[in-house]
GUBA-210397 format. One record per residue (C-alpha): x, y, z negated; residue in one letter. Coordinates in pm, whole numbers, always signed. Layout:
R       c1       c2       c3   aa
R        X        Y        Z    A
...
# end
This chain:
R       c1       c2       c3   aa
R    -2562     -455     +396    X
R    -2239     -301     +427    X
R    -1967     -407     +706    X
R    -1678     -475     +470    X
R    -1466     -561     +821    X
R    -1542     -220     +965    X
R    -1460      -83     +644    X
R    -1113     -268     +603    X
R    -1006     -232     +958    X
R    -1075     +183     +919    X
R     -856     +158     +588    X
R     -595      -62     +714    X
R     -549     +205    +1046    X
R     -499     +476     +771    X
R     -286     +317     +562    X
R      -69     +248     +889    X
R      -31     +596     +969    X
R      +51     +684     +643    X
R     +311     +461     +664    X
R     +444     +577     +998    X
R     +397     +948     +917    X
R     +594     +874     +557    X
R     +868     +735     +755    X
R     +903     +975    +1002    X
R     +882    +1272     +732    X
R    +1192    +1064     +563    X
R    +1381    +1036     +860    X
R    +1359    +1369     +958    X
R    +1416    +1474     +621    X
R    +1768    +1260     +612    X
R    +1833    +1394     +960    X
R    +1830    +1754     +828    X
R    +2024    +1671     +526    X
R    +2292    +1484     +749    X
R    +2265    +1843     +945    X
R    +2361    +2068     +699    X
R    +2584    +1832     +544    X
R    +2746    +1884     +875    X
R    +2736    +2264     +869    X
R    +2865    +2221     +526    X
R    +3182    +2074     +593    X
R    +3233    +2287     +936    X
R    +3225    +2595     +653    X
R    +3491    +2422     +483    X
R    +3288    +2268     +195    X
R    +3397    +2077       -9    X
R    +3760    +2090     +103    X
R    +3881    +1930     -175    X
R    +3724    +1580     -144    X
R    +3814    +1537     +281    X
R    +4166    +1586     +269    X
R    +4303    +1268     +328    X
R    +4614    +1195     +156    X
R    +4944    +1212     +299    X
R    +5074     +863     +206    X
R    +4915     +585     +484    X
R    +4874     +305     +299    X
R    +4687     +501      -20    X
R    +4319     +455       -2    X
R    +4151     +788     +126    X
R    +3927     +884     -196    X
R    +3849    +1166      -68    X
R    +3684    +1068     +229    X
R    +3481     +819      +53    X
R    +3373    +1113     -181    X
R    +3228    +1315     +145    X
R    +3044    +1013     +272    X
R    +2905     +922      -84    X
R    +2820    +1358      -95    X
R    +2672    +1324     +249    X
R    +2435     +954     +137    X
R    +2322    +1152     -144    X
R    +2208    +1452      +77    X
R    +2057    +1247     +294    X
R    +1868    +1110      +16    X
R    +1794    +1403     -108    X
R    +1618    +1544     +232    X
R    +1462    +1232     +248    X
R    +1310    +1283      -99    X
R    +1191    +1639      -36    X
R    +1082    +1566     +313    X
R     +864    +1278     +184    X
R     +762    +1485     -136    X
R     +606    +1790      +66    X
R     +459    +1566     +337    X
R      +75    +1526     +272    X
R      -18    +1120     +224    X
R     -362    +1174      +97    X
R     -598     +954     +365    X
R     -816    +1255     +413    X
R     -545    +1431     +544    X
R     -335    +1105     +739    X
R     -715    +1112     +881    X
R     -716    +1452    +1011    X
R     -366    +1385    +1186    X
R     -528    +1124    +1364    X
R     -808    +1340    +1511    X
R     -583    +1601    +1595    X
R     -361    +1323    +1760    X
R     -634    +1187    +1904    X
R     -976    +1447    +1965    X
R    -1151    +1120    +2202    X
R    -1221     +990    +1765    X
R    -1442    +1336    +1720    X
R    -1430    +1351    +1374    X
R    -1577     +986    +1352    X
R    -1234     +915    +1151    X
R    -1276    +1199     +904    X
R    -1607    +1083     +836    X
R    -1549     +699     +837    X
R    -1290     +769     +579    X
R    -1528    +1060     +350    X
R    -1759     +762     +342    X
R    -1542     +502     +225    X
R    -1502     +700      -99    X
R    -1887     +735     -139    X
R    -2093     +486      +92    X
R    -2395     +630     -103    X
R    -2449     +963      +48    X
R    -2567     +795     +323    X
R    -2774     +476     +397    X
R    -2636     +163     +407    X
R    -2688     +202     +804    X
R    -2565     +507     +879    X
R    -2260     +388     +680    X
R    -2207      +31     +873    X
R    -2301     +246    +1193    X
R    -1969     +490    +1099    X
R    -1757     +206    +1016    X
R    -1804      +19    +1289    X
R    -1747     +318    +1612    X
R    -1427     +459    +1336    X
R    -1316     +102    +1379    X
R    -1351      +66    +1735    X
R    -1209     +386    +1795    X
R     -886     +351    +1614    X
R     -848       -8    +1732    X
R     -815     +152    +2084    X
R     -565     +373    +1940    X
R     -216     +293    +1991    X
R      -83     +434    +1702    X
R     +303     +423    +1864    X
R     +190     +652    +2130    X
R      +13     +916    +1862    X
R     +296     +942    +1649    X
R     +599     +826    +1862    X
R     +963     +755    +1688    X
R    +1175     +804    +1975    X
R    +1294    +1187    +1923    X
R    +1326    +1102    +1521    X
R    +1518     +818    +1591    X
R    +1747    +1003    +1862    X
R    +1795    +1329    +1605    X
R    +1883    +1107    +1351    X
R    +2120     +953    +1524    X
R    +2281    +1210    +1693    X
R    +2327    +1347    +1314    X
R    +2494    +1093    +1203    X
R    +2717    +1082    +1544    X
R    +2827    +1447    +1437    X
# end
């Protein structure tokens, strides 16, 4: 008999860093954007839409136009980062080994099985399930794939 627990707890870690790793890829992607978009406008692009106009009490258009320009490119880096960023669970399971060599490919394999329990026997398969599952439920994901720096970069783009 299969270990459906085993199985669900290895699938649930994955799908957790897939979701942590997607996030981070977007928030680095949005902190790049927010870069350049920076860059951009120390060049002197696009002039046009950050002058603020000389009258005080008109509404500055213009400025709303360069934060609406620099939203979009953050959206935009966010987008590609997120696009180019592998989310297939073989691979969010190979960033976990790598994070993590103590799993010795137990993770790579617990998650090759999931897709075809019948290469192996049913005990070999509950056997893999069940050390994948301990393994990663040791894990402290935060610590693997920590937030901090992202969260200070982005951040300190915005601040520019």
């Amino acid at each position: 008999m299969i270990d459906a627990t085993c199985a669900n707890t290895v699938r649930d870690a994955i799908g957790l860093v897939t979701r942590r790793l997607s996030w981070l890829a977007a928030a680095r992607g949005a902190c790049g954007a927010f870069v350049a978009a920076a860059v951009a406008q120390l060049l002197g692009w696009p002039a046009h839409l950050t002058t603020l106009p000389t009258n005080a009490s008109a509404t500055p258009a213009g400025l709303l136009h360069a934060l609406a320009a620099v939203a979009a490119l953050m959206l935009v880096g966010a987008g590609i980062a997120l696009f180019v960023t592998s989310r297939s669970r073989a691979a969010v399971a190979r960033r976990i080994e790598q994070a993590a060599p103590q799993c010795r490919n137990l993770v790579v394999t617990a998650e090759e099985l999931l897709h075809a329990p019948d290469r192996v026997s049913p005990a070999i398969f509950a056997l893999v399930q069940r050390e994948a599952a301990r393994l990663l439920d040791g894990l402290h994901i935060a610590t693997l794939f920590p937030t901090r720096r992202t969260i200070v970069a982005l951040g300190a783009s915005i601040a520019l």
